[in-house]
C-alpha positions in Angstrom: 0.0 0.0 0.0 3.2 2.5 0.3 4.2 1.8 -2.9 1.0 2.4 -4.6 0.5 5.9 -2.3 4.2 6.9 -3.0 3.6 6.1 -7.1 0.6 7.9 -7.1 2.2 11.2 -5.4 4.9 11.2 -7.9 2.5 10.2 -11.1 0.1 13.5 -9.7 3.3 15.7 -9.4 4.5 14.9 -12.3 1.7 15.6 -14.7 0.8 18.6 -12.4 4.0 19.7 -13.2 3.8 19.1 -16.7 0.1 20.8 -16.7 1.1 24.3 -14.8 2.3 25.8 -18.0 -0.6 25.1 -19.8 -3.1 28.0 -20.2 -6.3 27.0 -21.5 -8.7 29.0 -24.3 -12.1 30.5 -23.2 -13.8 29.0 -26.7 -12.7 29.7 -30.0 -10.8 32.5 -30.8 -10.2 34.0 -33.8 -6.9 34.1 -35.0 -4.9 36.1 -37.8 -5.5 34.7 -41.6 -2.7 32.0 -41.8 -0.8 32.0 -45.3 0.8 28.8 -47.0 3.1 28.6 -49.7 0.9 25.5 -51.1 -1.4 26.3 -53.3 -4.6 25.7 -51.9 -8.1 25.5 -53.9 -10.8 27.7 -52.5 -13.2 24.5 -51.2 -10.4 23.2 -49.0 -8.9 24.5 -45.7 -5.8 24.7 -43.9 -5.6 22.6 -41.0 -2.2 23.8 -38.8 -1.9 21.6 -35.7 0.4 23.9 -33.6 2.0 22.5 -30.1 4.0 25.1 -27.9 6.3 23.9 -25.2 9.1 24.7 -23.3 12.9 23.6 -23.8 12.4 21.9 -20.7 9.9 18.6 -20.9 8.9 15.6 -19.0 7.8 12.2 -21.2 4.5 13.1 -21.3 5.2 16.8 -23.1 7.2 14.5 -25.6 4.7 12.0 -25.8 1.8 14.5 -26.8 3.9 16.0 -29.4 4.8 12.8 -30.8 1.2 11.3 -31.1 0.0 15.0 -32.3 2.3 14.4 -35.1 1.7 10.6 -35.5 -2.1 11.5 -35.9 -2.0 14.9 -38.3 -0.1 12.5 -40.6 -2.2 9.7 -40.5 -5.6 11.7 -40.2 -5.1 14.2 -43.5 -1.9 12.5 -45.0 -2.8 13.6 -48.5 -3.8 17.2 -47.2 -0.3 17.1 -45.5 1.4 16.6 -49.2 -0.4 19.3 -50.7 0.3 21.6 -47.8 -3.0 22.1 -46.8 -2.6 20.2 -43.5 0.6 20.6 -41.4 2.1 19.7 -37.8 4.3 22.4 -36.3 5.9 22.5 -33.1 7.4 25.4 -31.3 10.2 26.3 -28.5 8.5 28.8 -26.6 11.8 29.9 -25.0 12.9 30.9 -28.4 12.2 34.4 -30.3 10.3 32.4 -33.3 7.8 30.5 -30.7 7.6 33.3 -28.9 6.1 35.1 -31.9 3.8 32.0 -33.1 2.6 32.1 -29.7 1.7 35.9 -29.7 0.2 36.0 -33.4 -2.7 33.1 -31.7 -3.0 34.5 -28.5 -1.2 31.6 -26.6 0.0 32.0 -23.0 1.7 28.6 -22.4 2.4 25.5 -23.2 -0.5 24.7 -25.6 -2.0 22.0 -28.7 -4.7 24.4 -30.6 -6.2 23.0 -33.8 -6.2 26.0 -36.3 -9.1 25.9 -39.1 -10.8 29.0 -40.7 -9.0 31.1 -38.6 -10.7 29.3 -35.2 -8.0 28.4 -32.8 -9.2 25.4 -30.9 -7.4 25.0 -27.7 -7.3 20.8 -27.0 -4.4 20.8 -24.6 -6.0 19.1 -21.6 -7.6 16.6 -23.6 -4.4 16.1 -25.3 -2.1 15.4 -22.2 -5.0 13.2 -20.7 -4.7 11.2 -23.4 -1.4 11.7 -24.2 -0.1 7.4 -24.7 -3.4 6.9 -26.7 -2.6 8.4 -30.3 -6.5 7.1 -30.9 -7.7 9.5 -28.9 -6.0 12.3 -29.6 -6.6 11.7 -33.2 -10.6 11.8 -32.6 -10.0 15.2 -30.5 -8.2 16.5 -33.7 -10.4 15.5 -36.2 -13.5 16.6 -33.8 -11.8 20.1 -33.6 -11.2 20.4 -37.1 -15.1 19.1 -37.5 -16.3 21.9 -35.6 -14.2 24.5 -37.4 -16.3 23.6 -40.5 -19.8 24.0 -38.8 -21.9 27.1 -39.6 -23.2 29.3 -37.0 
């Protein structure tokens, strides 16, 4: 029983310690028209699936970003060859993440879906789920879903 309470304390603290630098989005926001070199024909959209962390990362950080990429390239592989899909990842202790980060209106460590200019912030869902690329493939394609509903 001191095992399992002592592995539990250090699990908690480690993905609270992983989860203090996220910030999360109040809904959608709206974020700066996003330009691609990749010619792009007007029916489509850009799907940019953007994760911001820190130089310094535990597994799980690593293990989101992985499966965030794993499941951008499976999801919308041929989008990804035309350009119109993409996976980025960004240093936000760096000038250029920094920037990103700014031009979206991200705080913190962060995984936003970007479609039609909607920023969809699916960072908590995203570390939850972080070993189960399934999972974070369905909250992708269920952000990028959204984007394409009309209000």
């Amino acid at each position: 029983m001191k095992h399992f309470l002592a592995i539990s304390t250090v699990l908690a603290m480690t993905f609270l310690g992983c989860s203090l630098n996220a910030q999360t989005i109040s809904g959608a926001q709206t974020a700066p028209s996003i330009k691609s070199t990749a010619a792009v024909s007007p029916s489509s959209q850009l799907i940019e699936v953007i994760y911001f962390h820190f130089t310094r990362r535990c597994v799980t950080c690593n293990t989101v970003e992985a499966n965030s990429k794993l499941a951008v390239n499976s999801l919308y592989a041929d989008k990804v060859k035309t350009g119109e899909a993409s996976f980025k990842s960004y240093n936000l202790d760096e000038a250029e993440g920094k920037a990103v980060a700014d031009k979206h209106k991200i705080g913190g460590q962060a995984l936003v879906v970007v479609t039609n200019g909607k920023v969809t912030d699916i960072t908590g869902q995203a570390f939850i789920n972080a070993k189960d690329l399934s999972k974070i493939q369905a909250e992708i394609k269920k952000a990028v879903d959204n984007s394409q509903v009309k209000k």
